[in-house]
N, C-alpha and C positions, 0 to 999 in steps of 0.2 A: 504494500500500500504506500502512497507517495505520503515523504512527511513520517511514516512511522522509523523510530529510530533504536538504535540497539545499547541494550541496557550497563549504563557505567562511563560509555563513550560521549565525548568532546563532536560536536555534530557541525559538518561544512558545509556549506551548500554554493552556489555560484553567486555572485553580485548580482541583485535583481541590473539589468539596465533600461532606460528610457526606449520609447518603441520605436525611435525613430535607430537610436544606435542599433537596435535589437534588430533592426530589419537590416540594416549597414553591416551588421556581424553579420546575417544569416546570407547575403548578397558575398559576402567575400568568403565565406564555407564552399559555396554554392561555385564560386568563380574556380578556387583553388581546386573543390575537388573533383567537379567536372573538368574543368582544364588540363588537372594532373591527368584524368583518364582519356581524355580523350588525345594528349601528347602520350600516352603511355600506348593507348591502340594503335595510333600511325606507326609507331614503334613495332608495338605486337602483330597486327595485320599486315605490315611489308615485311617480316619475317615468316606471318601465319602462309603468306600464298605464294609466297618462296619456298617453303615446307612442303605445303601444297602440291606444288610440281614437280616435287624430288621424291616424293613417298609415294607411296599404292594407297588406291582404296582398301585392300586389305587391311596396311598400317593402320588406318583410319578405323577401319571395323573395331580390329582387336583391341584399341585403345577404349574402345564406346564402351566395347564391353567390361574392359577394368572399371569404368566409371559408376556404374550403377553400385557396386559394394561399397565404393567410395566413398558417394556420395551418401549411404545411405548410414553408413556409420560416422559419417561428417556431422548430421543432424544430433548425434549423439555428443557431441565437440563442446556442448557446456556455452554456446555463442551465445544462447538464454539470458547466462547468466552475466554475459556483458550488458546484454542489451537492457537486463532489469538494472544495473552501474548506472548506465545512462537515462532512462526514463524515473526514476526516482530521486526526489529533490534534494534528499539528502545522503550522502554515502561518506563514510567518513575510511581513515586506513585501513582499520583494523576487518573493515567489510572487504576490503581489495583485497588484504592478508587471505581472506576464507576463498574470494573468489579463484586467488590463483589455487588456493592448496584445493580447489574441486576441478580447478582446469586442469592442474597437474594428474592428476589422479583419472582423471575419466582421459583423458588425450592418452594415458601410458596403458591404460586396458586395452580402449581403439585400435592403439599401436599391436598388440598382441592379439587380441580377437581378428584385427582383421590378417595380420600373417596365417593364423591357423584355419581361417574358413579360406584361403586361396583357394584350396584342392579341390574346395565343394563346390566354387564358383566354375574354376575351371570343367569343374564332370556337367555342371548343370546348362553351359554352351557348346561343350564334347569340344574344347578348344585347349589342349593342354598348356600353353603357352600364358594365358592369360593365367593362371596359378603364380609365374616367376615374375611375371609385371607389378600383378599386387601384393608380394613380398618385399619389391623394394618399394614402393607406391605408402607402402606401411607406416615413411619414414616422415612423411609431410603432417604426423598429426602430435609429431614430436615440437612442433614449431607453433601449434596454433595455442597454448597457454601464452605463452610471451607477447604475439600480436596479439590477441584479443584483449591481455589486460591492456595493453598499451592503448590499444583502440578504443576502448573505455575512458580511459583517464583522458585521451585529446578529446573526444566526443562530447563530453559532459559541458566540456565550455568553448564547443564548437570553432577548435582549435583544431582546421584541416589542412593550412599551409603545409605543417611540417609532415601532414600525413600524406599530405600531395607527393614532396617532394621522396619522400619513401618510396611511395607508390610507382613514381618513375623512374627510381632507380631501380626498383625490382621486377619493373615491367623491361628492361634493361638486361637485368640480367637473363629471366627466363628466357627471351626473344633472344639474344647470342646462344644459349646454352643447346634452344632447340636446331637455330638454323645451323651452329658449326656440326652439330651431331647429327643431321640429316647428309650436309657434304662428307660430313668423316663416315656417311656409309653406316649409321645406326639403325637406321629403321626405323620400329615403332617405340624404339628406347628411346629416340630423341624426345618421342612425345610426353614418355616416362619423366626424363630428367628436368626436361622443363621447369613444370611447375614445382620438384620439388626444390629446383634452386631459385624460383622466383618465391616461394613460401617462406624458406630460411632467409633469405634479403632482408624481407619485408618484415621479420620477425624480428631481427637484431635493429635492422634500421630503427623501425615503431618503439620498439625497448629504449634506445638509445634517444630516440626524438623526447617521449612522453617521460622520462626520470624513471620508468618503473622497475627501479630499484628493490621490490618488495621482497620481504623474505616468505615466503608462503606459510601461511597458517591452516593446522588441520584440526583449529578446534573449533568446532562449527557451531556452536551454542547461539543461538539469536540470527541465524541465518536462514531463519524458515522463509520470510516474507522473499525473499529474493532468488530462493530455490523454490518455491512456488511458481513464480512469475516465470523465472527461466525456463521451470519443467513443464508451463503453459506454453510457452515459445516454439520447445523443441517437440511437445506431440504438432502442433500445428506443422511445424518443420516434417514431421515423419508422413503425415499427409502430404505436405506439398511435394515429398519426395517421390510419393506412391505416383502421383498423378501426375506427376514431370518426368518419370522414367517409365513410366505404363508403358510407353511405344518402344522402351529398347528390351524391356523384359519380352515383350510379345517379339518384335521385329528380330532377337539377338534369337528367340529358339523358335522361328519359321523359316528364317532365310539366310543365308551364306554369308560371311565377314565381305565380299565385295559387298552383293546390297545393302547391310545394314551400313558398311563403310559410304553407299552413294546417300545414303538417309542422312546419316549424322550431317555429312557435309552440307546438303542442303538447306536441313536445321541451324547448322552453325550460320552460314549466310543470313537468313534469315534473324535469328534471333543475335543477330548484332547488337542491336537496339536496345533491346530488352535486358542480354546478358553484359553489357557493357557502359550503356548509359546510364539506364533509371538506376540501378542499387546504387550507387554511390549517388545518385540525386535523394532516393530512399532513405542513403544514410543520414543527407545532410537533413531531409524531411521529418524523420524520426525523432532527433536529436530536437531539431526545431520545437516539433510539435509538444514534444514532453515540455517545453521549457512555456509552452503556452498553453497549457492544457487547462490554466485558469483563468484564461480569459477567451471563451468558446465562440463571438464572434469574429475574434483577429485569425482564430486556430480554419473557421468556416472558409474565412478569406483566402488564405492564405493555401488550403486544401484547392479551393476553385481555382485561383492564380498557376499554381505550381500544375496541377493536370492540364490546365488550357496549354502551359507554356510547352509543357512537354508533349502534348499532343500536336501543336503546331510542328516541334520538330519532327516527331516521328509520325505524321502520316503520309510526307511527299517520300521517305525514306521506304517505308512500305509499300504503299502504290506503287513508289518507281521500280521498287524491284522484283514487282508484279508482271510491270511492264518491259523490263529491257532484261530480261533475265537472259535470253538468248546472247547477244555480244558482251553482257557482264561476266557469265561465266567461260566463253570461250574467249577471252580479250583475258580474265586475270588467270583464270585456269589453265586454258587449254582443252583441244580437242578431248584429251580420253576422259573427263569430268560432262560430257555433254548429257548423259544420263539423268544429273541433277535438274534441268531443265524444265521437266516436266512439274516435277516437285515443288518447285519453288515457287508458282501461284498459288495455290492452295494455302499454302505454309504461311507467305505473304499476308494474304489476305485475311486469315486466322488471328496475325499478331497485334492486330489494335487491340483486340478485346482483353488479349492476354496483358498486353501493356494497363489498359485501365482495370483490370482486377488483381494488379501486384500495386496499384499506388492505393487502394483503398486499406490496406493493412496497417503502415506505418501511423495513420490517422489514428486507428483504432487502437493498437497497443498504445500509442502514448497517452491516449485514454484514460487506461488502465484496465484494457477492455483485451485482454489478448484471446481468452475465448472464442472473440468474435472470428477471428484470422483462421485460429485451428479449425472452427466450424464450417468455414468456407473449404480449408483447402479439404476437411474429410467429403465434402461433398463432392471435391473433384478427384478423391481419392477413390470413390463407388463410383462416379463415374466413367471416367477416363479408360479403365482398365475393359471393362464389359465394350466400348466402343471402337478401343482399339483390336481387341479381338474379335468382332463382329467382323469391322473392316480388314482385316487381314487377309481374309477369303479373294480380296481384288491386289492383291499382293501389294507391293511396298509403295506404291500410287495409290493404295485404300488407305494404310496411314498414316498418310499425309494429309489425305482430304478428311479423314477422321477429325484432324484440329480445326476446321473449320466447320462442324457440327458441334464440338464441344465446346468448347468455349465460349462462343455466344450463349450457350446456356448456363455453363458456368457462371459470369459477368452476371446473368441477369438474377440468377439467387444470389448471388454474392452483394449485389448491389444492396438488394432488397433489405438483408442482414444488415447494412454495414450505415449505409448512406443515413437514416435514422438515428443512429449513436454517435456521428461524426455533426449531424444536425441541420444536414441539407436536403432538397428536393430534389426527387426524381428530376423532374424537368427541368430545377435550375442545373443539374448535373449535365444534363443533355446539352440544353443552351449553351456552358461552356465549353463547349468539344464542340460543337456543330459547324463552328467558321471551318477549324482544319478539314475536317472531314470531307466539305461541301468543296473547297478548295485543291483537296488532290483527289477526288473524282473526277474532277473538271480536268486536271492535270494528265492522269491517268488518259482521259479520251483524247485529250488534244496531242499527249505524245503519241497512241495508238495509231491516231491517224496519220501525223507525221513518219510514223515508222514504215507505213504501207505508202506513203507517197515518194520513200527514197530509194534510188535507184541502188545497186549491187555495189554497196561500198568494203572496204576492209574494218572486220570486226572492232578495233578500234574507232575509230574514225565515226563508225556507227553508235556506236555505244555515245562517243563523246557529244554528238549532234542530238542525240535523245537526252541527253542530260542537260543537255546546256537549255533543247525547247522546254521539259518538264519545270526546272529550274525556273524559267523567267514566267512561265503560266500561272505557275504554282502564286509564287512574289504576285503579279499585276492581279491576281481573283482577289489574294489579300488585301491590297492596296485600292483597290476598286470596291468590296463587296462587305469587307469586315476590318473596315478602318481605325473601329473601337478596339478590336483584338490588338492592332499593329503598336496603337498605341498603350496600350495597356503591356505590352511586350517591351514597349520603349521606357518606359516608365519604372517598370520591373528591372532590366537591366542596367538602369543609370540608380538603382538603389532608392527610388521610391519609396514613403510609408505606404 
C-alpha cells in the first residue's frame, strides 16, 4: 500500500515538486530514455540485419525456441519487486537491503532450474541442440539482481539520463558481441552471446550509475506489502507470458526451425514498435504515474496525452509496413527472407491494438490496482492459446493472421476493465487515437496506389519512393485535418504543463 511504512525505520520519500517542474522532469525522463533507445536500436538494428544476412532461418528458429523457457522463468526474476520500489511513496534502505536479498535468491534458483529443465525443453521441440543454448543462456539471470535494484533507485526520482546513457552502452556492446560472432562463423551462438553481454553491461553500468552499493538483506520481517505487490506483478507477468508465446509453443511443435525461424523474423519486424519503443516510454509512464496517483485529473491527462503521442508515432510505422513490406524486406534482407512477406500484413495490422493494450497497465498498477493488469493478461492467456491452435491447421500464414482476431478482442475486454479505474471514457479514449489512425489509412491508400503506378524500379529505390510518399501524406492529413493533435504534440515536446 502506498504510504504504508516499515516498523523502526527512518522513512524517505522524493521532494514533492511544482507541476510545472514535474512535467519539465517527466519531459527530460521521456527525452533521455526514448532517445537513449532509440540511438541504442540504430545501433542494434544495423547490426540486427547485418546478422540477419549472415545466419539461416534455422539460426533464427532454434534461438525462438530457447526463448520461451527464458522468458518464462524471466517472469519469475523478482522485476515485481522493483516495480513495487518505485510505485510506492515511501521506500527507505533497509527495504532495498530485502529487495536485493529476494532478487539475489530467486535470480540464483532461475539460474539453476532453468540449467536442469534444458533436456526437457530440448525432448519437448525433439531439437537436441536447444538443451546446450539454454545452459549457457542460464547465465543472464545472474545479472538481473544488480540492474533491477539499480533500476529502482534511478526510477523513483525519474532519474533516466544516466540510465540512458547505460542503456547505450550496452546496446553497444551486445550489437558488437552479436555481429563479430556471426562473421567469426558462430551461428546461433552469436545470438546466445549477445544479450548475455548486453545484460552484464547494463548490470555493472546501472550499479555503478545508481550508488547501489547495498549489502543485501535476508531478513524479510515487514516486507509483506511489497512482496505482495511484486507477486501481483509477476502472476500478471506469467499471463502475459502464456499469451505472448502461445504462437511459438504451438508454431515451435507443428513446424520445422526454418518456418518457425520465417515467423519469428517477421514478428521481430513487426513488433519493432512495440518491443523497442513503448516499454521504456512504459517505464518512464509508470514511474510518472505513481508519483501522480494523487492527483487523478493530471494522472487522466497525462494517460490521454502520452497514448495520443504514441499512437501518432506508431501508426504511419504500422500501416507503412503493411504496405511496403515487399522492397523493405528484400532491400534490408534479401532474396532468401522473401517468405516473410506474406506474414507481415496481418502481423502489421494486429499491432495497434496490441500497442494500446500494453499502455493501459502502467496507468493501473501505479494505481495500486495491479490486479487489474494480471486480469487482463489471464484473459489473453485463455485466449490466445485455443486461437493459435485452431489456426495452425492453415499453417504458419494461420498464425499470423490469428493476431489479428485476437487482439482486437483482447483491447476490447481489457479496455472495458481498465479504462474505468484509470477514470476515462470509452469515447474520450477513442477520440484521442482517432487523428492517427484516420491519418495512416489515408496514408496506407495513397502509398498503395503510388506503388501500382510505379514502373519496375530496383528494390531500393522502390522502397525509398514509398517512404518518402507515405511520409509527407501521413504529415499534410495531420496538418490539414487534426491540427489540435499537431499542436498538442508541439506543446508536449517543448515541455508544456
Amino acid at each position: 500500500m502506498a504510504g504504508e511504512t516499515f516498523p523502526g525505520e527512518t522513512v524517505t520519500s522524493p521532494e514533492p515538486d511544482a507541476p510545472l517542474d514535474f512535467a519539465r522532469k517527466i519531459r527530460r525522463a521521456v527525452v533521455w530514455r526514448s532517445g537513449s533507445q532509440i540511438a541504442g536500436q540504430v545501433i542494434a538494428w544495423g547490426s540486427t540485419f547485418l546478422v540477419i544476412r549472415i545466419l539461416t532461418p534455422e539460426d533464427y528458429g532454434l534461438f525462438a525456441l530457447t526463448q520461451v523457457l527464458l522468458m518464462l522463468l524471466t517472469l519469475l526474476n523478482g522485476h515485481g519487486l522493483a516495480s513495487a520500489a518505485i510505485q510506492r511513496e515511501d521506500v527507505d534502505e533497509r527495504a532495498m537491503r530485502q529487495i536485493f536479498g529476494l532478487l539475489l535468491l530467486l535470480n540464483g534458483t532461475l539460474a539453476l532450474a532453468q540449467f536442469l529443465c534444458a533436456p526437457l525443453a530440448a525432448a519437448y521441440y525433439r531439437q537436441p541442440m536447444v538443451a546446450d543454448l539454454l545452459r549457457l543462456q542460464s547465465l543472464i539471470y545472474l545479472t538481473t539482481p544488480f540492474s533491477s535494484l539499480a533500476y529502482a533507485q534511478l526510477a523513483r526520482t525519474l532519474e533516466f539520463r544516466r540510465q540512458a546513457q547505460v542503456n547505450l552502452l550496452s546496446a553497444l556492446a551486445g550489437a558488437g558481441v552479436a555481429l563479430g560472432g556471426a562473421l567469426a562463423g558462430w551461428g546461433v551462438w552469436a545470438l546466445v552471446w549477445a544479450p548475455i553481454a548486453l545484460f552484464a553491461t547494463r548490470a555493472l553500468g546501472l550499479t555503478i550509475a545508481a550508488r547501489t552499493w547495498f549489502r543485501p538483506s535476508f531478513d524479510f520481517r515487514g516486507s509483506g506489502a511489497i512482496a505482495r505487490y511484486g507477486g501481483l506483478v509477476a502472476v500478471g507477468q506469467f499471463f502475459g507470458f502464456v499469451q505472448s508465446q502461445a504462437d511459438i509453443l504451438v508454431a515451435g511443435r507443428w513446424f520445422d526451425a526454418h518456418l518457425v525461424g520465417v515467423y519469428t523474423t517477421a514478428l521481430l519486424l513487426t513488433q519493432i514498435f512495440n518491443n523497442k519503443v513503448v516499454p521504456p516510454l512504459n517505464e518512464v509512464a509508470f514511474a510518472a504515474y505513481s508519483r501522480m496517483q494523487g492527483d487523478r485529473p493530471a494522472l487522466v491527462a497525462g494517460f490521454e496525452r502520452s497514448t495520443r503521442a504514441i499512437m501518432v508515432a506508431a501508426m504511419p510505422f504500422f500501416f507503412g509496413l503493411a504496405v511496403v513490406a515487399e522492397p523493405l524486406v528484400l532491400t534490408l534482407l534479401g532474396e532468401k527472407w522473401r517468405e516473410i512477406v506474406p506474414l507481415l500484413l496481418p502481423l502489421a495490422l494486429a499491432m495497434p491494438f496490441w500497442t494500446l493494450f500494453t499502455l493501459l497497465r502502467p496507468a493501473t498498477d501505479a494505481l495500486g490496482r495491479p490486479g487489474i493488469g494480471s486480469g487482463n493478461a489471464a484473459a489473453g492467456a485463455l485466449l490466445m492459446p485455443v486461437i493459435f491452435l485452431v489456426s495452425a491447421r492453415w499453417g504458419i500464414a494461420g498464425i499470423a493472421w490469428a493476431w489479428l482476431i485476437a487482439y482486437p478482442l483482447l483491447l476490447a475486454f481489457s479496455a472495458a476493465r481498465s479504462l474505468p479505474v484509470i477514470g476515462i471514457r470509452p469515447t474520450a479514449f477513442i477520440r484521442s487515437i482517432m487523428a492517427p489512425i484516420l491519418a495512416a489509412a489515408f496514408m496506407a491508400v495513397v502509398t498503395r496506389l503510388a506503388d501500382h503506378m510505379l514502373p519496375a524500379l530496383p528494390q531500393p529505390v522502390r522502397l525509398a519512393i514509398l517512404v518518402a510518399t507515405g511520409g509527407v501524406t501521413y504529415c499534410l492529413w495531420l496538418l490539414l485535418f487534426a491540427r489540435e493533435t499537431v499542436n498538442d504534440l508541439i506543446r508536449l515536446v517543448r515541455g508544456k504543463a
